[in-house]
C-alpha positions as CSV (number, residue, x, y, z in Angstrom):
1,X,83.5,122.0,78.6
2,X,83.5,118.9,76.4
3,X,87.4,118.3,74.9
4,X,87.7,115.3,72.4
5,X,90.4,112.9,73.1
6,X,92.1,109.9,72.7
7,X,92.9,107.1,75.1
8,X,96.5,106.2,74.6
9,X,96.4,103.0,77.8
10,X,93.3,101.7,79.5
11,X,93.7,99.2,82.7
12,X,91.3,98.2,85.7
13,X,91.7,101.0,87.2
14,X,91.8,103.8,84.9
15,X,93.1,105.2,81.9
16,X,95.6,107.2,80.1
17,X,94.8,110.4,77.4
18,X,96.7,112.1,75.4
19,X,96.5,115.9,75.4
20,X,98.6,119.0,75.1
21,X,100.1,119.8,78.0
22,X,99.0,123.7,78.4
23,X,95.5,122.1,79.0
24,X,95.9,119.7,82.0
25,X,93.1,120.2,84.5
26,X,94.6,120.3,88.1
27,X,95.5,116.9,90.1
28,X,92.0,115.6,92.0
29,X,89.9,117.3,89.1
30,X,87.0,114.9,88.3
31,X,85.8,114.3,84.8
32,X,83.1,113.0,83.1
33,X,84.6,110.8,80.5
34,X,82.4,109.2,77.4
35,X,84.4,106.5,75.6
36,X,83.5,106.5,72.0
37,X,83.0,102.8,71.0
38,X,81.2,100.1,72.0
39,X,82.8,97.2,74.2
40,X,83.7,93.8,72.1
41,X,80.3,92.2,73.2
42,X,78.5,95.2,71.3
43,X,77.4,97.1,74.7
44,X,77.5,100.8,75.0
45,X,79.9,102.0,77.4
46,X,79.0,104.1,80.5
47,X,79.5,107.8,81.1
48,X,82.6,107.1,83.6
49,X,83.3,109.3,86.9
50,X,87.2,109.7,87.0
51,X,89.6,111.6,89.2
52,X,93.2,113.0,87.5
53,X,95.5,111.5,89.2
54,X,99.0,111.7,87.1
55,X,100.3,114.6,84.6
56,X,103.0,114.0,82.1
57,X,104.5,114.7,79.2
58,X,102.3,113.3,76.4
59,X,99.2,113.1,78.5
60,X,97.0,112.5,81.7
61,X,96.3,109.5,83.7
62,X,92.9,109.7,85.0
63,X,91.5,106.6,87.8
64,X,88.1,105.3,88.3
65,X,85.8,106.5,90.6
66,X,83.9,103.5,91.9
């Protein structure tokens, strides 16, 4: 399904989302993730493959698939 969320931490090598903690898809799960705005230069972002990697109390911590 598609889950609206929002991006607490973003590196080079992934990022962090908040979400409630009954709804954490199991470690290894890939997502599809859409970030909503546009980079700083005005480009569209990719759709991103990711890989959940970390579960913890406030959120998930999802890395880039390359």
């Amino acid at each position: 399904g598609v889950l609206a969320l929002f991006t607490e931490n973003i590196s080079d090598t992934g990022l962090f989302i908040k979400m409630p903690s009954d709804g954490y898809p199991p470690l290894g799960t890939t997502a599809h993730v859409n970030l909503k705005n546009n980079f700083e230069d005005g480009e569209e972002p990719p759709l991103l493959e990711m890989k959940v990697v970390r579960h913890a109390d406030s959120g998930i911590g999802l890395e880039f698939i390359l």
